[in-house]
C-alpha positions as CSV (number, residue, x, y, z in Angstrom):
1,X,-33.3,-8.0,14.3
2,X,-31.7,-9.2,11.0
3,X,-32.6,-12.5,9.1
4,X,-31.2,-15.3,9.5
5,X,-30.3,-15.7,6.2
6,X,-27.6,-13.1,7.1
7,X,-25.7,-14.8,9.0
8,X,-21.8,-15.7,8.8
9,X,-23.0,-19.1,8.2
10,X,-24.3,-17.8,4.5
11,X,-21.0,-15.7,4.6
12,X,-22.2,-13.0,6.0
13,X,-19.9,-10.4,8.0
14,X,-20.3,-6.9,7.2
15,X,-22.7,-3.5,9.0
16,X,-23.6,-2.4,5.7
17,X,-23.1,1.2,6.9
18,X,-19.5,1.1,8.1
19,X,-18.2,-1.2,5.0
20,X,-19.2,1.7,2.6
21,X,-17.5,4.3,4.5
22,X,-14.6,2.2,4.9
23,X,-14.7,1.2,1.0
24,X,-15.4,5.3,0.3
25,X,-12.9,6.4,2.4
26,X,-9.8,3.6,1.1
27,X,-10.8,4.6,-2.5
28,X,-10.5,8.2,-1.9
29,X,-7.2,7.8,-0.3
30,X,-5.3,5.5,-3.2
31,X,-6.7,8.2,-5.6
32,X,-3.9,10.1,-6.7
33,X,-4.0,13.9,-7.5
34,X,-7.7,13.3,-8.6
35,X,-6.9,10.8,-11.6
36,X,-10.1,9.6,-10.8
37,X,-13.4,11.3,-9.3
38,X,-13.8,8.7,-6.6
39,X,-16.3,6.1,-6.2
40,X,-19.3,6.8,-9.1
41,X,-22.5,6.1,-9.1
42,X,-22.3,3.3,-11.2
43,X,-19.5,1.6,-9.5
44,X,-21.2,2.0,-6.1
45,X,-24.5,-0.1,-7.7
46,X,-22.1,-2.5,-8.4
47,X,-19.9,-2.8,-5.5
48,X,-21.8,-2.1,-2.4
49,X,-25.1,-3.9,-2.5
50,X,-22.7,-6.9,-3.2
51,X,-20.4,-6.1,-0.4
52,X,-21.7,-8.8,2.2
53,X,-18.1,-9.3,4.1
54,X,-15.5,-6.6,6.0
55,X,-12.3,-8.7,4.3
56,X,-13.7,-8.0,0.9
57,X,-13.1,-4.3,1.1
58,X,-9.5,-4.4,-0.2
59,X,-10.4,-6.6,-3.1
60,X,-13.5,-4.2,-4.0
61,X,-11.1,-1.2,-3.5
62,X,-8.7,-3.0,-5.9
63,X,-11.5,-3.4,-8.6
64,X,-13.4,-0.6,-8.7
65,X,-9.8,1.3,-9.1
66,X,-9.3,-0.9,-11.7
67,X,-12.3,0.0,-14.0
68,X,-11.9,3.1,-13.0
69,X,-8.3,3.3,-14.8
70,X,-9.4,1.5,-17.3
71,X,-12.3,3.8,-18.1
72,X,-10.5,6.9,-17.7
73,X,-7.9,5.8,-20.4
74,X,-11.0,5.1,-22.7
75,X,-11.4,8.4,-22.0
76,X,-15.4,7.2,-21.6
């Protein structure tokens, strides 16, 4: 049994399990002809533990793809 300090009251909505492999699985399919690696470790210490509703997915998928870019141009 979870906490209740999970709960949607506390804006709560996610199965921690299934929102990364959704999150995994959108940012591997906007990645174009491999101009990124995918999802690094870094960016999934970031991104996932914060990850605490389903509808934030798109928004995380549009950030991490973001920095992602961004870094890649830095060539970092």
């Amino acid at each position: 049994m979870w906490s209740v300090d999970f709960s949607e009251r506390y804006g709560f909505d996610v199965q921690p399990l299934v929102a990364t492999m959704h999150l995994i699985n959108k940012v591997n399919s906007r990645i174009k002809n491999n101009e990124i690696p995918g999802l690094s470790q870094t960016e999934f210490s970031l991104f996932i533990p914060s990850l605490i509703n389903y509808k934030l997915i798109e928004k995380y998928v549009d950030k991490i793809l973001n920095i992602a870019n961004k870094i890649k141009k830095m060539n970092i």
